[in-house]
N, C-alpha and C positions, 0 to 999 in steps of 0.2 A: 504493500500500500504506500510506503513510504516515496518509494523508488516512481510509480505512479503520480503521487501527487508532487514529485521535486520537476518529472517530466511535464506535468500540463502546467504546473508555475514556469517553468522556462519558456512554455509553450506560449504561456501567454504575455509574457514579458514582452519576448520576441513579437508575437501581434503586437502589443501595443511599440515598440519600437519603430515596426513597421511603418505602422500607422501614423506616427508621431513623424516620419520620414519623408509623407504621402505628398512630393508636390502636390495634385489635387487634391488632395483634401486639404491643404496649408491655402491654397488659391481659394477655395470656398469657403475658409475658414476668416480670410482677410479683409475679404467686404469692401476694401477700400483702396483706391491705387488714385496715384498721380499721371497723367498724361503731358509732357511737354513737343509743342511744336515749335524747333526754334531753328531757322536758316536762313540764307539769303533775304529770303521774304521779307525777316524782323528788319532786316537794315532798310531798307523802304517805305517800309511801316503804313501799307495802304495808299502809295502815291509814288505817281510813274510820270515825270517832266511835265511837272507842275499839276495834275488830274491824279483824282482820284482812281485807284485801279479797281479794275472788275477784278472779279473772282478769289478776292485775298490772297492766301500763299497760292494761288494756281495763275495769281494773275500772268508767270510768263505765257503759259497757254492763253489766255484770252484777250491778252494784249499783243499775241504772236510775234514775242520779242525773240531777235535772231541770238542763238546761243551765244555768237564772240560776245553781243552788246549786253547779254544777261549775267555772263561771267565777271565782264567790270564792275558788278556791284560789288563783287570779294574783296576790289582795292578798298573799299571803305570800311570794312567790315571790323570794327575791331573790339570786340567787347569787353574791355579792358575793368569792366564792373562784376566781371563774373566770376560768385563765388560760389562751389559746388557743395560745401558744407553748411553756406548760407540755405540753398534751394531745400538739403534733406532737411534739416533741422527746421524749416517752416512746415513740411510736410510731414515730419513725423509728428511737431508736436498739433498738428490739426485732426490729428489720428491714422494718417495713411503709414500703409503699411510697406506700398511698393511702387516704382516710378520707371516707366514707360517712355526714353528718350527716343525723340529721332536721329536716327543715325545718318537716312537718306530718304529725302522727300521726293517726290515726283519728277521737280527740278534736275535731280540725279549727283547733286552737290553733297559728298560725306561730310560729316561735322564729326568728324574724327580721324585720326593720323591714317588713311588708309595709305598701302604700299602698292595697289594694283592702281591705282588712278590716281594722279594726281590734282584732279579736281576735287578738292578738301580745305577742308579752313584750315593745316597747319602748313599746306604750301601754297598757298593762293589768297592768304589775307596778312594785313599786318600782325594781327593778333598770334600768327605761326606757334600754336599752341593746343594739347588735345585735351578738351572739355572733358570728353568720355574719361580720359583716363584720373581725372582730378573727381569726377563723378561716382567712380566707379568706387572707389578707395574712398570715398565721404558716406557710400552706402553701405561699403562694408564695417565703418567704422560708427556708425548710427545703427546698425541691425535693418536697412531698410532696405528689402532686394530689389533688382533690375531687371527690368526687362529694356528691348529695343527693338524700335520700330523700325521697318524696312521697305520701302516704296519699291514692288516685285514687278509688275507688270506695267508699270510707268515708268520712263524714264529720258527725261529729254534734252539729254545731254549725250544720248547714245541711238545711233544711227539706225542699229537693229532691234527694233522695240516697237511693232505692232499694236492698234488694241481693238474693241471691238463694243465702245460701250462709249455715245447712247447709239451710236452708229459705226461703221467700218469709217479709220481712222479719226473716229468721235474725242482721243484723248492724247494721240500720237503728233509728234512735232513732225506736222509737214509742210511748216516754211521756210525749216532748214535742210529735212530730206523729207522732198515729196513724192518720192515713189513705193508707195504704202505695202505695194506686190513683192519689192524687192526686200523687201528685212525679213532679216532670220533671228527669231527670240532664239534661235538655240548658241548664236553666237552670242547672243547680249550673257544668256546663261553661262554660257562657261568661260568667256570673259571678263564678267563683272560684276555678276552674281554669288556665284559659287565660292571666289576667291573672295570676295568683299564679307563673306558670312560666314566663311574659316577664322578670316581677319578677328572679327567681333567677336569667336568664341573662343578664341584661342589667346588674345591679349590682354582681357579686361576683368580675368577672372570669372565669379560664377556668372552665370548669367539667367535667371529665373524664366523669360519670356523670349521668344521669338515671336514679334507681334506685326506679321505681312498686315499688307495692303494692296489695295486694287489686282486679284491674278489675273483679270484679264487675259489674255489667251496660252499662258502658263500651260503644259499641257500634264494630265495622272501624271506620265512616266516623269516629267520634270519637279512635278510637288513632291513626289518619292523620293527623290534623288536629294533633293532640297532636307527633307524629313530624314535620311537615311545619316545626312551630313549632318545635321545639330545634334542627332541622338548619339552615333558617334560619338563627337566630340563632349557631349556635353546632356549625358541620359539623361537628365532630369528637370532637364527644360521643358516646358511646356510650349505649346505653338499653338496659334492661334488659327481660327478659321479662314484665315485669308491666308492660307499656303496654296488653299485653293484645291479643288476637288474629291471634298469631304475627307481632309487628311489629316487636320486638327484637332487639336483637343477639349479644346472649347470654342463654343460661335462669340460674334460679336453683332451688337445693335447698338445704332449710330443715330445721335440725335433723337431718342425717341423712346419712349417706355412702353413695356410690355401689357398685354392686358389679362394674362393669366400668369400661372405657376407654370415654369419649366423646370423639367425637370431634371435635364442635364447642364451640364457647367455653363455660365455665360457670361458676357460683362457687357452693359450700357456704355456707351462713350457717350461725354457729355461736357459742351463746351463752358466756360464760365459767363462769357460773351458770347459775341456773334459769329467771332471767326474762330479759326485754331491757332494761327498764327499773329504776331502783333499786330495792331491796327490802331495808327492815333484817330482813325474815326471811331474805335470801336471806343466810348468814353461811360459810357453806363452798362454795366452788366448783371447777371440775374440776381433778384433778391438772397441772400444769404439763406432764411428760411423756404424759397425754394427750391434751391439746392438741397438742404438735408428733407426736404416732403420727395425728391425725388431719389436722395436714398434710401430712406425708409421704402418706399413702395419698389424698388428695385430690389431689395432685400427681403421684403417679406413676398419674392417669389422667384429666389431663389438663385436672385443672380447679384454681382460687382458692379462698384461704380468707378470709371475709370474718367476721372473730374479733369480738363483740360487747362492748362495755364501756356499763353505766350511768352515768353521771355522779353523783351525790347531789345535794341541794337547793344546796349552797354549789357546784354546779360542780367537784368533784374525782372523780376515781378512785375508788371505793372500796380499801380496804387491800388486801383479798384479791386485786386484781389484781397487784399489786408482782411477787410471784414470779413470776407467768404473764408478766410485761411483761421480769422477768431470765430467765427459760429460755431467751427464744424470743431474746434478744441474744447470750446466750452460744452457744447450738446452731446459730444463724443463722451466727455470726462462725467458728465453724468448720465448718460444711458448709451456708451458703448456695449454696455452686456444685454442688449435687448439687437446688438448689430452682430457682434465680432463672433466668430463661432457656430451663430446658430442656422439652422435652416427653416425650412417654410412652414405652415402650423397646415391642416385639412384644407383652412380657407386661407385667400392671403387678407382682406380686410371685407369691411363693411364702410357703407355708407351712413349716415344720419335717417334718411326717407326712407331709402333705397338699396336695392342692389347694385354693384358696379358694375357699369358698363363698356366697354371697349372704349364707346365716346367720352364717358364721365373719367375713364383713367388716361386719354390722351390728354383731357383739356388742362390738365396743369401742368404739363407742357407747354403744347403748341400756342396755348393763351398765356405765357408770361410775356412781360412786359419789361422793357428794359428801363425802368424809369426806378428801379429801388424797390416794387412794391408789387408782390405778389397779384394776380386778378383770376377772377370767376375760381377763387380755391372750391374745391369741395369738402364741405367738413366730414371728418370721415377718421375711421380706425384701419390701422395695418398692423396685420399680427408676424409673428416672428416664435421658434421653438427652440429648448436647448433643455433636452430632458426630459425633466418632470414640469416644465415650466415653461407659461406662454405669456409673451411679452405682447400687451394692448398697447399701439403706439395711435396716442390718440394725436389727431390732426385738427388745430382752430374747429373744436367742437366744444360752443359756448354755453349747452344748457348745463344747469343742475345739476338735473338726476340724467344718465345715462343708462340706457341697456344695450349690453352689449351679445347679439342674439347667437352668433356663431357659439356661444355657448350653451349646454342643454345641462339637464337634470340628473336625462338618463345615462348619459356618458361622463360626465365631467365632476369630478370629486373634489371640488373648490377646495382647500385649505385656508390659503389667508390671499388676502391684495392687501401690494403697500403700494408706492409712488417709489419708482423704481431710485428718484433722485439722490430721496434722504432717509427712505425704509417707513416714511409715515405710513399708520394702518389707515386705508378707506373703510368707509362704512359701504358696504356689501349684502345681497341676500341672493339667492340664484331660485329663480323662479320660473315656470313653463317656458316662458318667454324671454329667460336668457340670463344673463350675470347684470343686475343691478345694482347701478355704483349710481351711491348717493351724493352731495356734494363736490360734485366735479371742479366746477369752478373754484371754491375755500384749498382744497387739496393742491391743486399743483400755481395756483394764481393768477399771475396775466401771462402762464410761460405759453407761447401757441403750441406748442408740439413738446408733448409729453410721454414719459410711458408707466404703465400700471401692470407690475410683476405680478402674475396670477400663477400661483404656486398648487398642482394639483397631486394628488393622495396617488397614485397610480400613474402608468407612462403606456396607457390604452389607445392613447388617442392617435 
């Protein structure tokens, strides 16, 4: 018996080891990441010989600037304000747990020391210095992992780079090569691909994410190759859904919240502003509290939020982030345990009237407004699980007495509700018609977005 029971305690060490190990379950477990878009583009800052530019960081495409005269922006480029322990240290203390660099945008300009291309900020700007690698060493030394971004199927700095979206050569530079029949992705691939993302996992240490973009006409046998190469180097990276041809390991959703529970791994991208990139027009950007209404609801169904910042030309923050970087510190530090860790409850929330709708959970979205101040919010509850315990994250819900109905009688063995803040007990009874919490308003005060730990007898649910 002895010998038995010393074999299943090892046995289960080792599971928990494992598991403890789980990229994916560390990724689902982190809820939070930082996204930075920062190249060429910032030095412009939304303005192209005196006019404003379409299309933000894509403005060389849509200002159809010829590559020599796009490349002269690098003699300016010098962001001599940029510090990499500054960027984690705001981001770890606003609760993120992991930050998503560009490496190579669309443009096709490295913003790190590459050795296949010499089109890179450490040989083609005054600044002649690699971000990544001062980045990389501030993440390690913060606890806060890395991922990088990789613009895959775009590329217009290079000759052989086809694409096929929203039309045949709908994203390809054809006012410097216009013969759209003649390019071969398979040269851009093993040209400037391949060797560009050995580069990145081979010199900057661990590397948590491969986070493609646009594959575009990328073909299986090329995303394999691509996947065969990071795991290789570096098994416990994860890769995201844009390697392209259901190769990845988790999907991504851009600009937009989901309207049910998924149930496999996923992450929102989601800008702070208008664009991903600097922009001195972009000068107001979204309310702080709906920024974390759009975590909370991204979390209680079961996916990441992958929160966008532009850098400026000097390498800083812009201002208007400060408040979004102190919301999400302060809300975090009192009910991160209602985010970090958990996964999704039966339901993801309730509404106040109603049920949620595809339409009622896009509109706090695609209805914010850049002026500071949240609009047409729905007041509403997003639930979250971790155990025996389901976190009510209650949303600008102003009455009294609340019930909250995803709860029942005959399943759910209430314990206690506190206010997850300060552990204060609510006054509670659970009745046919669901968990009723008395004093809503006295209990958490003018906070808008709260959460109520409902602590249950059993883990049935």
């Amino acid at each position: 018996m002895r010998k038995i029971s010393l074999t299943l305690l090892a046995g289960a060490l080792s599971a928990l080891s494992v598991c403890a190990n789980d990229p994916m379950q560390w990724f689902q477990d982190a809820k939070l990441g930082m996204f930075v878009h920062w190249g060429l583009y910032s030095q412009t800052a939304g303005e192209w010989k005196g006019h404003p530019t379409r299309g933000g960081e894509h403005f060389m495409l849509y200002e159809r600037i010829p590559l020599k005269e796009y490349a002269l922006i690098a003699n300016d480029f010098n962001p001599t304000e940029f510090d990499a322990e500054k960027w984690v240290k705001t981001a770890k203390d606003a609760g993120i747990k992991y930050i998503v660099y560009t490496t190579k945008h669309h443009d096709g300009f490295a913003m790190y020391d590459s050795k296949c291309s010499d089109y890179n900020i450490v040989k083609r700007t005054p600044y002649a210095k690699d971000p990544l690698k001062e980045l990389a060493e501030a993440c390690r030394k913060e606890g806060v992992k890395l991922g990088l971004y990789y613009s895959l199927g775009r590329d217009w700095e290079d000759p052989d780079v086809p694409t096929n979206w929203p039309e045949k050569a709908g994203r390809s530079n054809t006012w410097d090569f216009p013969d759209e029949d003649s390019k071969q992705l398979p040269r851009y691939i093993e040209r400037k691909v391949k060797p560009q993302i050995k580069e990145l996992l081979t010199n900057y240490g661990e590397i948590a994410f491969m986070w493609f973009d646009t594959p575009e006409l990328v073909t299986e046998t090329q995303s394999r190759e691509l996947r065969d190469i990071i795991k290789t180097l570096q098994p416990e990276c994860l890769i995201n859904s844009r390697i392209g041809n259901g190769l990845g390991d988790y999907s991504i959703i851009e600009q937009k919240l989901s309207d049910k529970i998924i149930e496999s791994p996923w992450e929102a991208c989601i800008t702070m502003g208008k664009n991903w990139g600097y922009n001195q027009f972009d000068t107001v950007y979204k309310a702080p509290d709906m920024l974390i209404r759009n975590l909370t609801d991204i979390v209680s169904k079961g996916g990441n939020l992958l929160l966008n910042v532009g850098p400026n030309q000097k390498g800083c923050f812009p201002e208007q982030t400060r408040p979004i970087f102190d919301a999400f510190n302060k809300w975090l530090s009192d009910n991160g345990e209602a985010i970090y860790g958990t996964r999704p409850w039966r339901v993801f929330g309730e509404s106040v009237a109603t049920d949620i709708t595809e339409e009622s959970a896009q509109t706090e979205f695609h209805d914010a407004v850049f002026d500071g101040t949240p609009k047409n919010i729905v007041p509403d509850v997003r639930y979250t699980r971790k155990n025996n315990t389901i976190y009510a994250i209650v949303r600008n819900v102003p009455s009294a007495s609340y019930t909250l109905s995803a709860f029942s009688p005959k399943t759910d063995k209430v314990k206690s509700v506190t206010l997850l803040k300060n552990g204060n007990k609510a006054d509670w009874r659970l009745t046919k018609d669901g968990l009723q919490i008395n004093g809503m308003g006295s209990i958490a005060g003018n906070t808008p977005i709260y959460v109520l730990r409902v602590d249950l007898e059993s883990d049935e649910q």
